[in-house]
mmCIF file as gemmi writes it, N, C-alpha and C atoms, coordinates in Angstrom:
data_model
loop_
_atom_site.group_PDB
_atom_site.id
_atom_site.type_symbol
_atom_site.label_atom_id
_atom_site.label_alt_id
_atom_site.label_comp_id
_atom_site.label_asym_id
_atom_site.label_entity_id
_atom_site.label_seq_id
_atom_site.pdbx_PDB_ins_code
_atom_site.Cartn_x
_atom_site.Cartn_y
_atom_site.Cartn_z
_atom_site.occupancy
_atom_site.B_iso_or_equiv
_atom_site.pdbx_formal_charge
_atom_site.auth_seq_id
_atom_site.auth_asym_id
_atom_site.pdbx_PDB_model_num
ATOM 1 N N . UNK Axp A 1 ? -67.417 63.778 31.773 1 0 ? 1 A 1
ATOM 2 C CA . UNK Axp A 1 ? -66.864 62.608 31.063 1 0 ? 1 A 1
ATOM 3 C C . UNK Axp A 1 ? -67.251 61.343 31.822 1 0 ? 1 A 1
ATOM 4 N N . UNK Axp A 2 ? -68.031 60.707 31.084 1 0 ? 2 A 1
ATOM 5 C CA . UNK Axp A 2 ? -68.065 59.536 31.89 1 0 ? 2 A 1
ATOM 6 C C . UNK Axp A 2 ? -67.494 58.559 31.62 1 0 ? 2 A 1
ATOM 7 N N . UNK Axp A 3 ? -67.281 57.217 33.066 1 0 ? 3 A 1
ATOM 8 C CA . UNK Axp A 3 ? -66.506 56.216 33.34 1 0 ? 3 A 1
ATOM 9 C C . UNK Axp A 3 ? -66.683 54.935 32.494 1 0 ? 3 A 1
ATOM 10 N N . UNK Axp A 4 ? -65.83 55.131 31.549 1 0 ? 4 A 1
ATOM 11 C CA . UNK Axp A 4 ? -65.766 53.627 30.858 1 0 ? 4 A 1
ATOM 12 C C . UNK Axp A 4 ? -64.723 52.399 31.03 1 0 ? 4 A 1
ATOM 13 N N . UNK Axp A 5 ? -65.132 50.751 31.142 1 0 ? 5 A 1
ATOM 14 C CA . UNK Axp A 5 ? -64.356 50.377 31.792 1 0 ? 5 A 1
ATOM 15 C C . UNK Axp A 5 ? -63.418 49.601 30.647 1 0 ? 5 A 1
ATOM 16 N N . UNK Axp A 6 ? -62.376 49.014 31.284 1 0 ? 6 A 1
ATOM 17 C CA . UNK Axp A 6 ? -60.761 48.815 30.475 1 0 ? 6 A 1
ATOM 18 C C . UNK Axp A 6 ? -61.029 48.181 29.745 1 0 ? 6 A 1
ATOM 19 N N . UNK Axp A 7 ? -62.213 46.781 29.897 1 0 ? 7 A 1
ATOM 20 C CA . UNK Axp A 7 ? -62.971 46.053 28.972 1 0 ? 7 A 1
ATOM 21 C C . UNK Axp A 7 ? -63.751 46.806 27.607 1 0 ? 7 A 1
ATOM 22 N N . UNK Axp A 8 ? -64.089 47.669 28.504 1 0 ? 8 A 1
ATOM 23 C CA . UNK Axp A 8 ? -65.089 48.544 26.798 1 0 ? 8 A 1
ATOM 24 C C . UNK Axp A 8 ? -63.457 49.312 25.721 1 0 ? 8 A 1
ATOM 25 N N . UNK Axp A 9 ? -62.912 49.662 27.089 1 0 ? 9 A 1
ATOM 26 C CA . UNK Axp A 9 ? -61.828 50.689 25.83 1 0 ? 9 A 1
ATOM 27 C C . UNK Axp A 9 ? -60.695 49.533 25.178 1 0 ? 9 A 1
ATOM 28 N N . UNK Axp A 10 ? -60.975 48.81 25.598 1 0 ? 10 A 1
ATOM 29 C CA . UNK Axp A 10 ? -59.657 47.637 24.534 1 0 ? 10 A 1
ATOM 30 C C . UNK Axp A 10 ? -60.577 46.91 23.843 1 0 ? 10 A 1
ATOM 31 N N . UNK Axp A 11 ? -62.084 46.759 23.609 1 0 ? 11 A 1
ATOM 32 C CA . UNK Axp A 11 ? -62.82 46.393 23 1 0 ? 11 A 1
ATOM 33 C C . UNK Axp A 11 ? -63.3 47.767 21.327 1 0 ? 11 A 1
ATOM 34 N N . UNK Axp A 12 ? -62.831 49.226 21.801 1 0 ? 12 A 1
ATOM 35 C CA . UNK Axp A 12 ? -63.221 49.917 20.991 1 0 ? 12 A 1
ATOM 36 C C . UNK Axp A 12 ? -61.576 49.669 20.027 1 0 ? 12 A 1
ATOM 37 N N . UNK Axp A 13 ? -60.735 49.435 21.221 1 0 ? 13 A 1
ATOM 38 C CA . UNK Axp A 13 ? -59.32 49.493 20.546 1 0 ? 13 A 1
ATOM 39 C C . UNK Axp A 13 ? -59.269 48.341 19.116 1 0 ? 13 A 1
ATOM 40 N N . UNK Axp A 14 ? -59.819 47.219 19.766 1 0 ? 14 A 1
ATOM 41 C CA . UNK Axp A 14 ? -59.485 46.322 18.81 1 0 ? 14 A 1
ATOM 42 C C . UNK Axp A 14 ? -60.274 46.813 18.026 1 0 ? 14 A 1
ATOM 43 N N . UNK Axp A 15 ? -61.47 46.979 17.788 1 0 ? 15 A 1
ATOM 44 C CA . UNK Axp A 15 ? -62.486 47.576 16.909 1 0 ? 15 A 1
ATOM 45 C C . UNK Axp A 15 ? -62.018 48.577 15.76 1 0 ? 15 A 1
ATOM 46 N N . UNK Axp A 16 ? -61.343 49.506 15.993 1 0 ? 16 A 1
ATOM 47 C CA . UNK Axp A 16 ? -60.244 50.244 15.536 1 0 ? 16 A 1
ATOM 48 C C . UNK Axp A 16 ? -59.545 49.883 14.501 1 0 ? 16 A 1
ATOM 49 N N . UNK Axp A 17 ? -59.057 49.024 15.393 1 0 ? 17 A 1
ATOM 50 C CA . UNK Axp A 17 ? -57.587 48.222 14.472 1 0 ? 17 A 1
ATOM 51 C C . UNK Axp A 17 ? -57.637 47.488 13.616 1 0 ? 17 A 1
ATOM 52 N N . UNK Axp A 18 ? -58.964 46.626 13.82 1 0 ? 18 A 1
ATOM 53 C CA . UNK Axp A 18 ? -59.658 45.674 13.071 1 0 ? 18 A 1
ATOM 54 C C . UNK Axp A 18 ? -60.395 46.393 11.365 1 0 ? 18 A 1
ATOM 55 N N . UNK Axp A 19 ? -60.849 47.859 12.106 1 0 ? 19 A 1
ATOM 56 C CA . UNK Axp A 19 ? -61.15 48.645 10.596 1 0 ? 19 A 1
ATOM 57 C C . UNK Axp A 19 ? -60.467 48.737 10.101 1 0 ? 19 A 1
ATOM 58 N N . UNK Axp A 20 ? -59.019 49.748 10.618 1 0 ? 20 A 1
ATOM 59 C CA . UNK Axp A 20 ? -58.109 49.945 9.835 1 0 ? 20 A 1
ATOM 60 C C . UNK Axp A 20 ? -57.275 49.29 9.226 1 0 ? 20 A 1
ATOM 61 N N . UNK Axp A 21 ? -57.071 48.002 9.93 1 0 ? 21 A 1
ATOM 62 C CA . UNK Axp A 21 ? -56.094 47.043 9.246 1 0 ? 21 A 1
ATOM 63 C C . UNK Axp A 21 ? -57.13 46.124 7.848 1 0 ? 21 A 1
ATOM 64 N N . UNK Axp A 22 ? -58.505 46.638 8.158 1 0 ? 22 A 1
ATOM 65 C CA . UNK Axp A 22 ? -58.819 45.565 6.839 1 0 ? 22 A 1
ATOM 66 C C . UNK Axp A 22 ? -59.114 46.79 6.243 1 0 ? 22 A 1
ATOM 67 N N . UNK Axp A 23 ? -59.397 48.028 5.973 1 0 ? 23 A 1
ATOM 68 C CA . UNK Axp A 23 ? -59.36 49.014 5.362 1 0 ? 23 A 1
ATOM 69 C C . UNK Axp A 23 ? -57.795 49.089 4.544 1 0 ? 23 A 1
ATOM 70 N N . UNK Axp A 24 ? -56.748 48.753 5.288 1 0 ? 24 A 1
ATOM 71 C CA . UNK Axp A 24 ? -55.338 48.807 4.587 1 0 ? 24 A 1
ATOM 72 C C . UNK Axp A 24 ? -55.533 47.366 3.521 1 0 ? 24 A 1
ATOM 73 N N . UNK Axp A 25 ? -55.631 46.316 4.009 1 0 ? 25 A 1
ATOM 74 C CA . UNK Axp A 25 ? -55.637 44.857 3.15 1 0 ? 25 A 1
ATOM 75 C C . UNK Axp A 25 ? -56.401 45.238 1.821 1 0 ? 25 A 1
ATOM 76 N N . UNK Axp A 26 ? -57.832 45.447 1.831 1 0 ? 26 A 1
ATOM 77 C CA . UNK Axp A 26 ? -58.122 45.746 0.836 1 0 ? 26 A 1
ATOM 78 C C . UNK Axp A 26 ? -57.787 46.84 -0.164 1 0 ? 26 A 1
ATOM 79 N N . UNK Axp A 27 ? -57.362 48.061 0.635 1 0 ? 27 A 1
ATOM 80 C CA . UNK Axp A 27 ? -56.651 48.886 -0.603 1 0 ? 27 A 1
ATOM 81 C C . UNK Axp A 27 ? -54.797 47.868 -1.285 1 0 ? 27 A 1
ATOM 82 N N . UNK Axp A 28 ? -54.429 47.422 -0.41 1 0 ? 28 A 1
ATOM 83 C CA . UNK Axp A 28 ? -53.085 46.752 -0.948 1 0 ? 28 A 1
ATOM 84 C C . UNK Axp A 28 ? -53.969 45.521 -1.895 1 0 ? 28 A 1
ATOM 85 N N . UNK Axp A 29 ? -54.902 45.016 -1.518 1 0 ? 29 A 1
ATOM 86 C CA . UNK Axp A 29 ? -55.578 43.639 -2.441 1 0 ? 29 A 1
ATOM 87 C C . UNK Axp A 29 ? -55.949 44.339 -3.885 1 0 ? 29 A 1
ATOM 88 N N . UNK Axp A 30 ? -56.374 45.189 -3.497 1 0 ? 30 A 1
ATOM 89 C CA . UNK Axp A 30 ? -56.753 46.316 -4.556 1 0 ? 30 A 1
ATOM 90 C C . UNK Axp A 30 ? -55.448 46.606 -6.122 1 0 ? 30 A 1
ATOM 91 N N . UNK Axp A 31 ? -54.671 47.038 -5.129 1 0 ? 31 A 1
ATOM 92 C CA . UNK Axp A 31 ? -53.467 47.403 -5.832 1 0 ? 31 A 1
ATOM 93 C C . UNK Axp A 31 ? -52.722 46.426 -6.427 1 0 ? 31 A 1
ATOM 94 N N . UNK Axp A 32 ? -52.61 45.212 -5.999 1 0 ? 32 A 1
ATOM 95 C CA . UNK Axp A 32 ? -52.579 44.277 -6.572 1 0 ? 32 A 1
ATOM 96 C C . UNK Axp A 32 ? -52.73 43.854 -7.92 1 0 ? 32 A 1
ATOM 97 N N . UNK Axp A 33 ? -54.133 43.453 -7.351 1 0 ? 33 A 1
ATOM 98 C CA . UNK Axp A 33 ? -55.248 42.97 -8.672 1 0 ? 33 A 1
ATOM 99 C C . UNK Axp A 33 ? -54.807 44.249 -9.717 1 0 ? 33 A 1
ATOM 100 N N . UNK Axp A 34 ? -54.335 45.115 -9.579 1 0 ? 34 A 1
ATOM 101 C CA . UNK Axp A 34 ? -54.367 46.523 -10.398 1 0 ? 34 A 1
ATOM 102 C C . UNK Axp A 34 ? -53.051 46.127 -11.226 1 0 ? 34 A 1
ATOM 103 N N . UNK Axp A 35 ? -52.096 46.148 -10.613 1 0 ? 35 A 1
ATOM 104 C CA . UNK Axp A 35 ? -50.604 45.728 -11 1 0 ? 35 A 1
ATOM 105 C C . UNK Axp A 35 ? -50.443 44.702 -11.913 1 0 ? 35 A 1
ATOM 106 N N . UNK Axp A 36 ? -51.349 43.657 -11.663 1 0 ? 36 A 1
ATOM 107 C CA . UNK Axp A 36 ? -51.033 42.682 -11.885 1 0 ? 36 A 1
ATOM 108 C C . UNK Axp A 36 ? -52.388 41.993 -13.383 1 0 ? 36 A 1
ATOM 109 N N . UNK Axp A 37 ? -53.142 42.891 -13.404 1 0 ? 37 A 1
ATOM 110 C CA . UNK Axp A 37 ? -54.258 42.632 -14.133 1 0 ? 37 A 1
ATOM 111 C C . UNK Axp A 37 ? -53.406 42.253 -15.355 1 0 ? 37 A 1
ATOM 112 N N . UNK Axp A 38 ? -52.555 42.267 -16.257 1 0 ? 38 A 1
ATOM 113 C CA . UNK Axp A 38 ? -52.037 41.65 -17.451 1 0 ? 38 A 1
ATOM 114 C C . UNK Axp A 38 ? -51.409 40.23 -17.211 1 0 ? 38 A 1
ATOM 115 N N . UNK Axp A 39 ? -51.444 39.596 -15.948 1 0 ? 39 A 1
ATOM 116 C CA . UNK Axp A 39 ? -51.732 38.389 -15.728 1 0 ? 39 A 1
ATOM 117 C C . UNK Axp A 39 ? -52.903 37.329 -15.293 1 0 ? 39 A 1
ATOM 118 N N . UNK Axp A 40 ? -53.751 38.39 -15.221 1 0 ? 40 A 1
ATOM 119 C CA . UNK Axp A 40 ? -54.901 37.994 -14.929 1 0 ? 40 A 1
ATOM 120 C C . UNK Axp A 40 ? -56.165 37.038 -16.48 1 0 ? 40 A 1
ATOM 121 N N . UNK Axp A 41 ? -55.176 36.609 -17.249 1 0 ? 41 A 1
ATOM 122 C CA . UNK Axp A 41 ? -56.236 36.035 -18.296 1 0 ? 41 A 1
ATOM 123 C C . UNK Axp A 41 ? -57.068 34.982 -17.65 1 0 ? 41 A 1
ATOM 124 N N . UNK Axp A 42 ? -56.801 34.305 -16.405 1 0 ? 42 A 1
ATOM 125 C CA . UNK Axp A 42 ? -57.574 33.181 -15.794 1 0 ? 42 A 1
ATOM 126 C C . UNK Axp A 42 ? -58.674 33.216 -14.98 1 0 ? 42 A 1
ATOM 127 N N . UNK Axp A 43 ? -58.784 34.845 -14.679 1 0 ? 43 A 1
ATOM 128 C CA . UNK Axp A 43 ? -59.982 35.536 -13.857 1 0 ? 43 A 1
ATOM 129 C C . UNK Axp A 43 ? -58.909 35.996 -12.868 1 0 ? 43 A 1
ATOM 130 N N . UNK Axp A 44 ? -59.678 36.521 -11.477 1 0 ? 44 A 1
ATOM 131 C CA . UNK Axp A 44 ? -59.193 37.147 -10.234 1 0 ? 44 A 1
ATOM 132 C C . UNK Axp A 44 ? -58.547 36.256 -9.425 1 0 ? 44 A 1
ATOM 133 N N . UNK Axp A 45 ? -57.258 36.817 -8.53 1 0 ? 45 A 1
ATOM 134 C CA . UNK Axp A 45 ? -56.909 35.381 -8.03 1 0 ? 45 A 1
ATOM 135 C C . UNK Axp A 45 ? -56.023 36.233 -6.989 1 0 ? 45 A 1
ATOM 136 N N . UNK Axp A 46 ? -56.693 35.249 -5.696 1 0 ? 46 A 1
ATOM 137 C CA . UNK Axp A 46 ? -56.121 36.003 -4.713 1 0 ? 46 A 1
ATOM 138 C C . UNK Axp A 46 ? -54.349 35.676 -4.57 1 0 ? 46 A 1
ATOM 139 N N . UNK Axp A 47 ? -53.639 36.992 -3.69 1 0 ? 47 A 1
ATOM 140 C CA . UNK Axp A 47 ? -52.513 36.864 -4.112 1 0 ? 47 A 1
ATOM 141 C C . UNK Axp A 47 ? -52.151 36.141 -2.81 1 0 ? 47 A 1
């Protein structure tokens, strides 16, 4: 196993978090726009 330093592993961390949390936004942006599409006669609109 080799030595990686605290800089690389809180750099993969944020990296991580950064996928998953915009991986979550867009499925909730998603769901949204879904819910809400019978108000949508004006086009797409962020919520």
């Amino acid at each position: 196993m080799k030595e990686i330093s605290v800089l690389e592993m809180a750099g993969r961390f944020v990296a991580r978090f950064a996928a998953i949390s915009g991986g979550v936004a867009l499925v909730v942006w998603i769901t949204w726009v879904m819910l809400d599409v019978e108000h949508l006669q004006s086009g797409f609109t962020l919520p």
